[in-house]
N, C-alpha and C positions, 0 to 999 in steps of 0.2 A: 504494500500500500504506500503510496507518493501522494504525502499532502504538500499543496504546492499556494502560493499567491501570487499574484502577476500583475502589472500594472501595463504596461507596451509589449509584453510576451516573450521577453527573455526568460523569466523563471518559468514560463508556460513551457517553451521552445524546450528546456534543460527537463523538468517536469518529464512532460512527455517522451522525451528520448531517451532518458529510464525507466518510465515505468514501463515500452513496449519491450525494450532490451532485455528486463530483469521478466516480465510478465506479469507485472503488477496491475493492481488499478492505479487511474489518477483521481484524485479524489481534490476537488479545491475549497480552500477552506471558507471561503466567503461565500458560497452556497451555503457551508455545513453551519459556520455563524445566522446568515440570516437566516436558521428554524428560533434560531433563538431560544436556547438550552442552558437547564444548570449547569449539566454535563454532557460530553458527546463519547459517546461507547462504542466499541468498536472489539469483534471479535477476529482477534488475533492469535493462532496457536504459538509455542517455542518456536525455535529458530526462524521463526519469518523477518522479512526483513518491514520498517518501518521507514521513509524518508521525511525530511522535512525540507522543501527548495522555497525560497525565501527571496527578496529582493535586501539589500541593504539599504536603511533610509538613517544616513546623518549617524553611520555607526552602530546603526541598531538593527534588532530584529522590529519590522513595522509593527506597531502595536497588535493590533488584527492579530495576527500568527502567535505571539506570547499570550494573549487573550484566550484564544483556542485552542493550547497547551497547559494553559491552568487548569481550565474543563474537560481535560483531555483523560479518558478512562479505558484501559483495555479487558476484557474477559480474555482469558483462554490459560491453558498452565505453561508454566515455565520462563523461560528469560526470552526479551525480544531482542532483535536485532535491531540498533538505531544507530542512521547515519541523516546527515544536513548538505547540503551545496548552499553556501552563502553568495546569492549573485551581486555582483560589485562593479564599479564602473574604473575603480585602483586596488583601493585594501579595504576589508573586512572591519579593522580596526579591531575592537573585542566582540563585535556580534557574535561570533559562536558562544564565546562565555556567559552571554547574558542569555542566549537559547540553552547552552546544557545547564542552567541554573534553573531556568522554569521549568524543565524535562526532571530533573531532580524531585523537584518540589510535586510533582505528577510521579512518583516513582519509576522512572524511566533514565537509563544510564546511553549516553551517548559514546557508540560505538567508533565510528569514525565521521569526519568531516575534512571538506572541503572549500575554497573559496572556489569564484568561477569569473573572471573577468570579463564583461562585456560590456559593449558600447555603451557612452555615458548618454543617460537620456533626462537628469535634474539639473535644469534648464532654468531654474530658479534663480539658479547661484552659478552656474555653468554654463558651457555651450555645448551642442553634441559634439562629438569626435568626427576629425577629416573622415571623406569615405575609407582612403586608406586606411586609417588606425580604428575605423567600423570594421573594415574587412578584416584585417589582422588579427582582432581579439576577435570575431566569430572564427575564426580555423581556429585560431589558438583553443577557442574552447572547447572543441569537438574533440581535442587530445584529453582535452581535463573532464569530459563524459565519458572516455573511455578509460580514463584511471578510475572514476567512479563505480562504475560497470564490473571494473574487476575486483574493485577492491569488493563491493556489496556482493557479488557473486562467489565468491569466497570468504563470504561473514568475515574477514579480517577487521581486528579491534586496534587501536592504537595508534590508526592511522590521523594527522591532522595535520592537512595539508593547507594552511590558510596563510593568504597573504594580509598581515593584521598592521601593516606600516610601521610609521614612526608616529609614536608619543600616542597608540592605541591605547589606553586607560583613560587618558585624558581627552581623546575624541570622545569615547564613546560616554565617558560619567561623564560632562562638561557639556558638551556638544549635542550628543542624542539624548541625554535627560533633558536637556531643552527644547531640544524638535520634541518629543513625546508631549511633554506641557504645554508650549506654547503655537508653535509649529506646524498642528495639522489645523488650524483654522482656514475657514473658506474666505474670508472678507475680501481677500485682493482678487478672488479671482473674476471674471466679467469675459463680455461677449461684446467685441464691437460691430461696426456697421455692416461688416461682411457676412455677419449671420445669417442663415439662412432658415433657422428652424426646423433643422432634418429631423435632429431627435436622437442623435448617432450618441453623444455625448450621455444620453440620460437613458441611452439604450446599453449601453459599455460603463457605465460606473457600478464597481463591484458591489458596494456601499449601498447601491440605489438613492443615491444622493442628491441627484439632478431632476430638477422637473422644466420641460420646456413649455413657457407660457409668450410664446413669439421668442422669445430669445430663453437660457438656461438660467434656472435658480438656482443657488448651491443651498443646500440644507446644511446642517451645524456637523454632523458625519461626516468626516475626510479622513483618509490613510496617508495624502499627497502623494499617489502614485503616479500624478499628472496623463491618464489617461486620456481623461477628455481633453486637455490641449494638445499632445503629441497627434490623437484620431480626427479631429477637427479638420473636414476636408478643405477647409478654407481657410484656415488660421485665423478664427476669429476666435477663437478661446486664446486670452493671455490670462500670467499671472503677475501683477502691477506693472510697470513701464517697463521692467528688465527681459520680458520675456519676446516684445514683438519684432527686433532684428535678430533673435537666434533661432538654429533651427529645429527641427522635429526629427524625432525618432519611434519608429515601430519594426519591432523585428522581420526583417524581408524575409524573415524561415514561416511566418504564422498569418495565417489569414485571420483577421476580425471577427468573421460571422464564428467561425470554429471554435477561436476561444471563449469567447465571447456567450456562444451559446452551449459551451460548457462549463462558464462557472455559473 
């Protein structure tokens, strides 16, 4: 089982390219959040294996994914097998540490993990990467699905292969404790004149966040995974002045309707 979250479909793209390799389900957890559960259960025998593929947001696991780790409950006997792909646009920073501490706390012991480098698409504070260094880190990471592949494939434990940078404790307490509290608000975000009321936007927000009323409302629910501005066939979704001379990213591996109408 690959529980996965996805914002432009990198962690969709990684997701699914393990779950069909290993013969897993994908299972995404923004579906399984919005039943809206004390807890979510799940029967799992020993040795199976368990993933979690994740987006890095500001050094952290997105809130979302720790959320539906706390509630996270297995039936079946024996030890599971747990591995994570943290997807990252540089370094990881401590996100895996602050994922095997909620896994902890759910009595689940983290088996191996990885980061997974790909194209920067937080655009907030960023700009996306030349197509060149897009293309680079997509081959680059098709090597680093195939260390994952084997490692899960042979339950091997003690694998932790993350690229976690410089002064990762301090990104991620300092930095991601402040995106978590302050950080996922919607206020800056807006639709200018190019709008055209498709509904694409409030049709792809995993959240269900967006309601289109001629142009898109953001409700007080945000992950900032900047979907709706990356999908935005017109670029009229920005997020305050910084966003409208840079550019967009969606994974060229993943069609919209696909993912889309699988979470």
């Amino acid at each position: 089982m690959v529980f996965y979250f996805s914002g432009t479909g990198n962690s969709y793209y990684i997701a699914g390219k393990l779950a069909e390799r290993l013969g897993d389900r994908l299972v995404p957890i923004a579906r399984e959040m919005d039943r809206r559960q004390n807890e979510y259960r799940y029967e799992i025998n020993a040795g199976e294996a368990v993933g979690f593929v994740f987006p890095v947001y500001a050094w952290m696991p997105p809130k979302i994914v720790t959320d539906f780790i706390d509630r996270l409950r297995f039936s079946g006997s024996g030890k599971k097998y747990i591995f994570a792909a943290a997807v990252c646009g540089d370094d990881a920073g401590n996100a895996i540490d602050v994922l095997a501490k909620h896994l902890r706390n759910s009595g689940l012991q983290l088996d191996c993990c990885f980061s997974v480098i790909m194209p920067n698409n937080y655009v907030v504070l960023f700009d996306v990467d030349s197509k060149e260094t897009e293309k680079n880190k997509l081959e680059a990471a098709e090597k680093t699905i195939d260390r994952i592949t084997e490692a899960v494939s042979g339950r091997k434990s003690g694998i932790f292969e993350v690229r976690k940078g410089a002064f990762p404790g301090l990104k991620t307490k300092l930095i991601g404790t402040m995106f978590n509290k302050y950080g996922t608000g919607t206020g800056d975000f807006f639709a200018n004149e190019k709008c055209t009321g498709c509904r694409i936007c409030e049709k792809i927000c995993s959240l269900g966040n967006i309601t289109v009323k001629g142009k898109p409302e953001w409700g007080s629910s945000c992950a900032k995974c900047l979907a709706c501005l990356h999908y935005c066939p017109v670029r009229a979704i920005q997020h305050g002045k910084g966003t409208v001379k840079k550019g967009r990213y969606v994974n060229p591996n993943v069609k919209m309707e696909e993912m889309f109408l699988r979470q």
